[in-house]
N, CA, C and O atoms as a DFTB+ gen file, in Angstrom:
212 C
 N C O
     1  1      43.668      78.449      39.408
     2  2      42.910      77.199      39.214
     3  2      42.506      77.037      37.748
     4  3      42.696      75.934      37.237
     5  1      42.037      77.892      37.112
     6  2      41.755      77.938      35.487
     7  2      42.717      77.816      35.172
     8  3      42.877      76.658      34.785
     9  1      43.716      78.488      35.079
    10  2      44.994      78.274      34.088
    11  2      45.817      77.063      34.197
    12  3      46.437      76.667      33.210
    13  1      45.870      76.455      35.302
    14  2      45.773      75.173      35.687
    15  2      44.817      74.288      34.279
    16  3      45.561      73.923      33.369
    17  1      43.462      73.991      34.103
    18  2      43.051      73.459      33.763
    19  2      43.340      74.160      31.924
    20  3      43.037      73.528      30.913
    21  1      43.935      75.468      31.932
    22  2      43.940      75.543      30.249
    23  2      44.835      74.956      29.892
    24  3      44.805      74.482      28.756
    25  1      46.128      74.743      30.848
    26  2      47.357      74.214      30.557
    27  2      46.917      72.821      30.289
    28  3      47.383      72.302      29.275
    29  1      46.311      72.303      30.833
    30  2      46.050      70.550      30.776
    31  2      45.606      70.467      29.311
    32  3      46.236      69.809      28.484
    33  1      44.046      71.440      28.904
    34  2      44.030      71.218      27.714
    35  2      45.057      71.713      26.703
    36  3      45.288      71.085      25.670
    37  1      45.694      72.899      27.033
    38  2      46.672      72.755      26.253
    39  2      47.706      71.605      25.889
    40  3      48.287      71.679      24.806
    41  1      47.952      70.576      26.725
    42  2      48.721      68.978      26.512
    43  2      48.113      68.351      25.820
    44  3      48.448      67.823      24.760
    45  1      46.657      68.341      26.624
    46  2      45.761      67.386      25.463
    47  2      45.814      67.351      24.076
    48  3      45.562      66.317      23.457
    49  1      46.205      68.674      23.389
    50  2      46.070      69.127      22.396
    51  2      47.180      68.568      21.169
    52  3      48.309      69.019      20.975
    53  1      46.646      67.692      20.576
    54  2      47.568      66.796      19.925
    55  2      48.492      67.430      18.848
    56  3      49.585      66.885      18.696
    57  1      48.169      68.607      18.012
    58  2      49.109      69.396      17.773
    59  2      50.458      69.808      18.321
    60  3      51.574      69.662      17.823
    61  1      50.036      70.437      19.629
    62  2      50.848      70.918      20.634
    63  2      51.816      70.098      20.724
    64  3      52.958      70.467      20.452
    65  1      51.467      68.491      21.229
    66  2      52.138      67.586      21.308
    67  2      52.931      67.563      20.365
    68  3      54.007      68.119      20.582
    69  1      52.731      66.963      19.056
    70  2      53.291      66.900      17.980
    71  2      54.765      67.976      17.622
    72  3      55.809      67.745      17.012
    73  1      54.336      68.969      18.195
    74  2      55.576      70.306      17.992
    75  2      56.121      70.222      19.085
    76  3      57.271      70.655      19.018
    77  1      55.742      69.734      20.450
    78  2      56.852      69.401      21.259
    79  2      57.939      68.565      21.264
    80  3      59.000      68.657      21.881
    81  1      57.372      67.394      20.179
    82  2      57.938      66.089      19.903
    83  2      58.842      66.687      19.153
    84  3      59.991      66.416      19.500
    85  1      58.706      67.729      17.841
    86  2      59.764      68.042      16.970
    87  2      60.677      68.893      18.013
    88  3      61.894      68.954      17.840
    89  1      60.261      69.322      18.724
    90  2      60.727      70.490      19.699
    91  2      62.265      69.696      20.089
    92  3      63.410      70.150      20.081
    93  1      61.837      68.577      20.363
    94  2      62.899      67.548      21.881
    95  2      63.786      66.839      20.927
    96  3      64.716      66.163      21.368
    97  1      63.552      66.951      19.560
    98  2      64.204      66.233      18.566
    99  2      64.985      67.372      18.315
   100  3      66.164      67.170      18.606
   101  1      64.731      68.617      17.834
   102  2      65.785      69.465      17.668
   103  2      66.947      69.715      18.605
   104  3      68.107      69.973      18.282
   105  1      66.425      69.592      19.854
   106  2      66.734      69.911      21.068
   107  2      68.188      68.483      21.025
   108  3      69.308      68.644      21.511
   109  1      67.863      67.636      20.554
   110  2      68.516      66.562      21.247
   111  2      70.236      66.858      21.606
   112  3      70.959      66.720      22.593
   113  1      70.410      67.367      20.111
   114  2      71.927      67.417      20.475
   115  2      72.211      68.101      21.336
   116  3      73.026      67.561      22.085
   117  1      71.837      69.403      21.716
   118  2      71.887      70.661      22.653
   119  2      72.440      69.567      23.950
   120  3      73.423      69.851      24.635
   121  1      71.644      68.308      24.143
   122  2      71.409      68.182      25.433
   123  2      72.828      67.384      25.940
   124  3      73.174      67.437      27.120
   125  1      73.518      66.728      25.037
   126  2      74.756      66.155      25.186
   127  2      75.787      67.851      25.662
   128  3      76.614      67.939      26.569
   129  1      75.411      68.811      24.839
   130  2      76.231      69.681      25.300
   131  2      75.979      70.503      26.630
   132  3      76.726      71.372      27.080
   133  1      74.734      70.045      27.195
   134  2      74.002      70.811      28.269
   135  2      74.849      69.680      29.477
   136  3      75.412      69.992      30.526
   137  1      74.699      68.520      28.947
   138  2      75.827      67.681      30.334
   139  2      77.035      68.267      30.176
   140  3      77.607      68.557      31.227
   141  1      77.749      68.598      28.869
   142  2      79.247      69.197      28.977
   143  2      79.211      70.304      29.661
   144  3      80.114      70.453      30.485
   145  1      78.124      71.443      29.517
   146  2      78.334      72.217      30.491
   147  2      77.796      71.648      31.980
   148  3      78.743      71.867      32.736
   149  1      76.946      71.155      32.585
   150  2      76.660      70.883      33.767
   151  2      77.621      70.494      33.798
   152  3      77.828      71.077      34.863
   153  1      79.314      69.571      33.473
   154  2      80.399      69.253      34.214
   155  2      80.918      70.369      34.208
   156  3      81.060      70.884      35.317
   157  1      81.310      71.018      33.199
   158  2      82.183      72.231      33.093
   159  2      81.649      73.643      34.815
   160  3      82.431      74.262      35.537
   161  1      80.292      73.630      34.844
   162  2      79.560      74.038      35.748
   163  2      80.247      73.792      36.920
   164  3      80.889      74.685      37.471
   165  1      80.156      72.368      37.470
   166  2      81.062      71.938      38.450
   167  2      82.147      71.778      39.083
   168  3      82.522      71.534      40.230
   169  1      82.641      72.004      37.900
   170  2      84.384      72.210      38.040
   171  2      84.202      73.487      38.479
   172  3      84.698      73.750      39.574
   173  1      83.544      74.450      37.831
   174  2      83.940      75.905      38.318
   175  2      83.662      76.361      39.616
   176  3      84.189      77.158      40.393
   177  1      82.433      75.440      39.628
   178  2      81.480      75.963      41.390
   179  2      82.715      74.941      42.372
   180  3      82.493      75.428      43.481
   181  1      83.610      74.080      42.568
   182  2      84.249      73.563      43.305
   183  2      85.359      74.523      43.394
   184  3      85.598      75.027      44.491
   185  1      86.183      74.887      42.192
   186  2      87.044      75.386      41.926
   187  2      86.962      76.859      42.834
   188  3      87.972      77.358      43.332
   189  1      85.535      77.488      42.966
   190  2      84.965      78.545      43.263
   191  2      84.799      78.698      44.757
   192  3      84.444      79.736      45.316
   193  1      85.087      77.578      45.329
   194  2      84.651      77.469      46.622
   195  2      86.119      77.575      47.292
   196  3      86.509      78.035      48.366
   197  1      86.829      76.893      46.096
   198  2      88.126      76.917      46.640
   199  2      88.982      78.527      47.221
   200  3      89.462      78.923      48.283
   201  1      88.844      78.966      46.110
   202  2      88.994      80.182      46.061
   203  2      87.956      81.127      47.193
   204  3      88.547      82.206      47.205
   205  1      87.008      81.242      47.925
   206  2      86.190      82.075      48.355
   207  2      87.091      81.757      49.760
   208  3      87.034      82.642      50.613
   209  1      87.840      80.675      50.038
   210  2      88.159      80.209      51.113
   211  2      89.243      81.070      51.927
   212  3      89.635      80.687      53.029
């Protein structure tokens, strides 16, 4: 229940914020390659099923 409520102030915490914001900006490109793998992912887990068969 406390850590609950430190986490909240931890959001509140406009710093925090601020470095998350740079955080999701660094992050951005990652995330185009995070869908290339979630397809690549899929292919394998289908491909995988095929095979277990």
């Amino acid at each position: 229940e406390r850590d609950s409520q430190d986490f909240v102030r931890y959001l509140d915490d406009e710093s925090f914020r601020r470095r998350l914001r740079v955080a999701a900006d660094m992050l951005k490109p990652f995330k185009e390659m995070g869908k290339l793998k979630g397809v690549c992912t899929e292919m394998t887990r289908k491909s995988g099923h095929r095979q277990r068969r």
